[in-house]
C-alpha positions in Angstrom: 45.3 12.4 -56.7 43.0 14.1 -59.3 39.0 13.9 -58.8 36.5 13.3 -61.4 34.8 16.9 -61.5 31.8 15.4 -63.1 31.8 11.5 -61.1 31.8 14.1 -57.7 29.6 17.0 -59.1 26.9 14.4 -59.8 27.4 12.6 -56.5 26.9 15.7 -54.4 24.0 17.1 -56.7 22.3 13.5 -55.9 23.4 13.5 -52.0 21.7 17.0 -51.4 18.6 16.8 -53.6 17.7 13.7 -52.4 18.2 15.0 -48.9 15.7 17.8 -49.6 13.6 15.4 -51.1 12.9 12.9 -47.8 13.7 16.1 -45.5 10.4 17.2 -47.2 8.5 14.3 -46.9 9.6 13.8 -43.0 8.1 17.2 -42.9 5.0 15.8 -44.5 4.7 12.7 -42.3 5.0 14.6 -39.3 3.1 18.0 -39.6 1.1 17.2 -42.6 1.0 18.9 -46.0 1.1 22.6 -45.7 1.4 25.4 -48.5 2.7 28.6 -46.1 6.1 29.9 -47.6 8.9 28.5 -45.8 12.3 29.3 -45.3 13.4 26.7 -47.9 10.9 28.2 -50.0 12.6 31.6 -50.2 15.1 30.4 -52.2 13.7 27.5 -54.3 10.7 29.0 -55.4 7.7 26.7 -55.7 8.7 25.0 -52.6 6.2 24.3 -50.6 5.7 21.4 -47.7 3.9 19.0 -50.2 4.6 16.0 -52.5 4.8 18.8 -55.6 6.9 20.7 -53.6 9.5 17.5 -52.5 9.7 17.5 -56.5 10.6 20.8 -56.7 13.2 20.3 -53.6 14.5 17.7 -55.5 15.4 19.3 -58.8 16.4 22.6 -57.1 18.7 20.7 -54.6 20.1 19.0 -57.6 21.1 21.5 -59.3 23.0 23.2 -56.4 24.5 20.2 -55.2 25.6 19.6 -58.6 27.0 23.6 -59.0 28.8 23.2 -55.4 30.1 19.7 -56.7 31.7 21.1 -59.7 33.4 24.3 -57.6 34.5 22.0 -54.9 36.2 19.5 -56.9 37.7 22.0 -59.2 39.4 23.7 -56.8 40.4 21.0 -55.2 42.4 19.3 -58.4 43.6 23.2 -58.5 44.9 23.6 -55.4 46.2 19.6 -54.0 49.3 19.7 -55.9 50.0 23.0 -54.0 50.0 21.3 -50.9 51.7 18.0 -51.4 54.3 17.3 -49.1 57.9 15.7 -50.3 56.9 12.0 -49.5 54.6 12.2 -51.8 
């Protein structure tokens, strides 16, 4: 079975910006809006613990979600017919 590199590239680019998205307003609802550079912030640069900033979490985790999607599934339609067994 083949996957659809771009069906499961936009999947997980969806899954994990949306996850940095409510991860950041969680942040928000329980330690309030804060501009100090976080960890997150390091490598998505804008990022800060703020409603801009869950914007910027979003697009960012987006597009990596989207990259890791379109490596993941690629090598996986490269390597699955490597490993099929002879039932198959």
């Amino acid at each position: 079975m083949k996957l659809n590199v771009k069906a499961f590239a936009l999947a997980a680019g969806l899954v994990w910006g949306v996850n940095w998205f409510f991860l950041t307003w969680w942040m928000i609802l329980f330690e309030g809006i804060t501009h100090d550079v976080t960890l997150i912030g390091r490598w998505y640069r804008g990022y800060t613990v703020s409603p801009v900033g869950s914007l910027v979490a979003l697009g960012y985790g987006f597009i990596d979600g989207f990259m890791l999607g379109l490596l993941v599934a690629w090598l996986y339609n490269k390597l699955a017919p490597r490993f099929k067994t002879k039932d198959e």
